[in-house]
N, C-alpha and C positions, 0 to 999 in steps of 0.2 A: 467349492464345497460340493454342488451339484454333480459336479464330473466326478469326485473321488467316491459320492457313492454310488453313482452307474458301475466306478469301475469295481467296487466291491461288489455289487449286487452280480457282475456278469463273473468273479471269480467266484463267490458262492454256489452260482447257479453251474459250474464248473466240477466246484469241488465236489458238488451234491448227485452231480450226473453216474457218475461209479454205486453209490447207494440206489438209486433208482434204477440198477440197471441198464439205462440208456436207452430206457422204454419212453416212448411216446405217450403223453399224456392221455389220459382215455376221455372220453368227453363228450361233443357234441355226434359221433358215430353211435356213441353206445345209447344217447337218449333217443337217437332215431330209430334201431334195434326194437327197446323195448317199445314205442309206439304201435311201429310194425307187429312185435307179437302178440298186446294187448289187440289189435285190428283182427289178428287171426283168432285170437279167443271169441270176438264178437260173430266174425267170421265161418267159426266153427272149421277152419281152413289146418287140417293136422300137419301136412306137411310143411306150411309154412310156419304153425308152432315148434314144430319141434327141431326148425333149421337152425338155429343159433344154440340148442345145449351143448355144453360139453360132454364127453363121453361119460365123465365119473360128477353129472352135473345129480343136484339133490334137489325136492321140492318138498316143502310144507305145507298141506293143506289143512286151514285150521277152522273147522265147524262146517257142518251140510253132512249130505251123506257119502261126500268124499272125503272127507277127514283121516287122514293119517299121513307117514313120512312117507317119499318114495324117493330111491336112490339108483342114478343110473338110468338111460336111454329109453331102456326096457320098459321100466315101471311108469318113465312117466309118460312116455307114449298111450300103459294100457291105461293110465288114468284119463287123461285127455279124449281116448277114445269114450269112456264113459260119457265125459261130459259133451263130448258131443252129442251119442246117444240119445241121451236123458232130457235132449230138445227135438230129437225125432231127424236130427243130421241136420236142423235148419240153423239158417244164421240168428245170430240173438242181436235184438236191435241194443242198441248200447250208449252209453252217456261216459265221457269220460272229465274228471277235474286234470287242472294242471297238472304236467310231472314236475318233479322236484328232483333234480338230479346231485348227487354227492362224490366228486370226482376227485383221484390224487392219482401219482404215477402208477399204481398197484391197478387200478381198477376204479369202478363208477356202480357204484347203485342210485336205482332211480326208486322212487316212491309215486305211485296213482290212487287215485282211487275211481272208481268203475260202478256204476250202475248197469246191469245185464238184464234185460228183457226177457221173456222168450214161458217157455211151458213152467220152469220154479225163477222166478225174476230173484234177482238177488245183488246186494251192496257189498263191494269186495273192495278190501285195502291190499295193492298188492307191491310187494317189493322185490327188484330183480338185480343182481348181482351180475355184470361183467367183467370177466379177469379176459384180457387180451382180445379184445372182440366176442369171446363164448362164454352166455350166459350158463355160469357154474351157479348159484343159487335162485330158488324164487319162496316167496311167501304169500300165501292164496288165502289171506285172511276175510272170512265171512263176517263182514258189520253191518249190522241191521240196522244202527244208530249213525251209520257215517251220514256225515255235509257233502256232499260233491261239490266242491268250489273250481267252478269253468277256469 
């Protein structure tokens, strides 16, 4: 019984391979990514933020006084340059909870949440979207009430 459903499970995983494209599970690459470019926010490091967007990547910044969408290379380059800024170019000392990553053949979002230090300190819940290794979405949500759970 044991063997006939190995051997089911490996012609499923067969059949399934043409729907998934024959893409490589996304996964453990992409939670190391978003680590890395959470590091660079604390960082205040822009090139190495803005190394993983995709070209037509999009971000949401929700509440502070960078608040709005920005879509595209450009935009969120010039926002990031803001927030750099807006700490005087220095690094923000930073606290991070676990990521929690959400992975299938498409892609991997991860979810954090982030304590940031520095001249306006602030509690961010942020979630980052990788399609193929390049973070195409992020969400830069401002929560004054978050838990950081290590």
């Amino acid at each position: 019984m044991i063997r006939k459903t190995k051997v089911a499970s490996l012609l499923l995983a067969f059949a399934l391979l043409p729907v998934c494209g024959g893409q490589a599970v996304a996964g453990p690459l992409d939670e190391a990514k978003a680590r890395t470019h959470l590091d660079a926010v604390a960082a205040g490091d822009l090139d190495a933020l803005m190394r993983d967007y995709a070209d037509d990547a999009y971000m949401e910044w929700v509440g502070g006084p960078l608040d709005g969408r920005y879509r595209g290379k450009a935009e969120i380059r010039a926002v990031w340059q803001k927030f750099i800024a807006a700490n005087g170019g220095q690094p923000r000392p930073a606290t991070f909870g676990k990521l929690k990553a959400f992975t299938n053949p498409r892609g991997t979002s991860v979810e954090a949440g982030a304590g940031y230090g520095g001249k306006l300190p602030m509690k961010v819940w942020h979630a980052l979207t990788y399609r193929e290794g390049d973070l195409t979405t992020e969400v830069w949500q401002i929560a004054p009430a978050l838990q950081i759970d290590p």
